[in-house]
C-alpha positions, 0 to 999 in steps of 0.5 A: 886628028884631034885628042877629043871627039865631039857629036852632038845633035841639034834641030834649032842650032843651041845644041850645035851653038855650045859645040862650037863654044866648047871647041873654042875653049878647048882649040880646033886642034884639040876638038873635032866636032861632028853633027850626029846626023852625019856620021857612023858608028866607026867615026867613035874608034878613032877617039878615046875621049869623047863629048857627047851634045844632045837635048831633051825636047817637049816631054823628055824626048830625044832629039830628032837626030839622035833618035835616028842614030839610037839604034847604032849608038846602042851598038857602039862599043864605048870600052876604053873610051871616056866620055863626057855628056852635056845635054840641053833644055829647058827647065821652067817649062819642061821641069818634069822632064829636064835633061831626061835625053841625056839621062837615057844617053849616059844609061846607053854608054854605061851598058856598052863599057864607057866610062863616064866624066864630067858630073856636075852639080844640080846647084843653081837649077829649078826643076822637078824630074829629070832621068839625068841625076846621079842616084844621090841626086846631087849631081847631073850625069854631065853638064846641064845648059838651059838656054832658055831660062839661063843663059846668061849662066852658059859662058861661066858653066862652059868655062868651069866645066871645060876645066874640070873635064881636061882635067877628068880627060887627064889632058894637056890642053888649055882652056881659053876662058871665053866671055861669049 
């Protein structure tokens, strides 16, 4: 078994897509990846350092998986274990609403005991809300990826992020810088 466990949700495969790129800079044997659509609440014991993929859709809405699976993350006991999320969208067309799923995602680990990582600057972004900044603001409460307006930034913010959560995650892991 794999040192980090990865879930995420997707609908149209970006979400999935950046799993598997953040699995190739982390290594198979470092990253188990999981579709939240097919798993249960006992996958998240046996990991104490999990990420966390989900998207914002339309008008701050969670992802169609992740919302069938609400309910049973609600549930989850995340003491012990430290988390890092990374959430999808798209912040041209729904600035109003950029990231808010991830924002509701770290409110849900927050109130069941998990610790969080992974924070990352809001530099580089033009948006107008979001539900998934820290409270000074300056910080997303994981990685933000828009692969709709910037995706020619993912290979480089992947790259950098990776870096900082091995390091968080107090891990001895490599990372393959990836140009993807």
């Amino acid at each position: 078994m794999a040192e980090i466990g990865l879930f995420f949700g997707s609908d149209e495969g970006n979400t999935e897509a950046v799993s598997q790129r953040i699995q190739q800079r982390l290594g198979e044997s470092a990253v188990d990846v999981y579709d939240i659509a097919d798993v249960t609440q006992l996958e998240f014991a046996d990991y104490d350092k999990i990420m966390l993929g989900i998207p914002t859709w339309d008008f701050g809405q969670i992802q169609s998986d992740w919302e069938e699976f609400w309910d049973d993350v609600s549930e989850v006991d995340f003491t012990g274990k430290t988390i890092a999320l990374f959430g999808l969208g798209d912040q041209f067309g729904y600035g109003d609403y950029f990231l808010d799923a991830m924002g509701m995602l770290h409110d849900v680990i927050v109130e069941r005991g998990g610790t969080l990582v992974g924070y990352w600057s809001v530099e580089g972004y033009e948006f107008d809300a979001s539900k998934a900044l820290t409270e000074d603001g300056q910080h997303f409460v994981g990685l933000a990826i828009d692969e709709d307006q910037q995706e020619d930034l993912t290979a480089d913010r992947l790259n950098r992020w990776c870096e900082q959560v091995v390091a968080e995650f107090a891990l001895d892991i490599d990372v393959l810088p990836q140009d993807d």
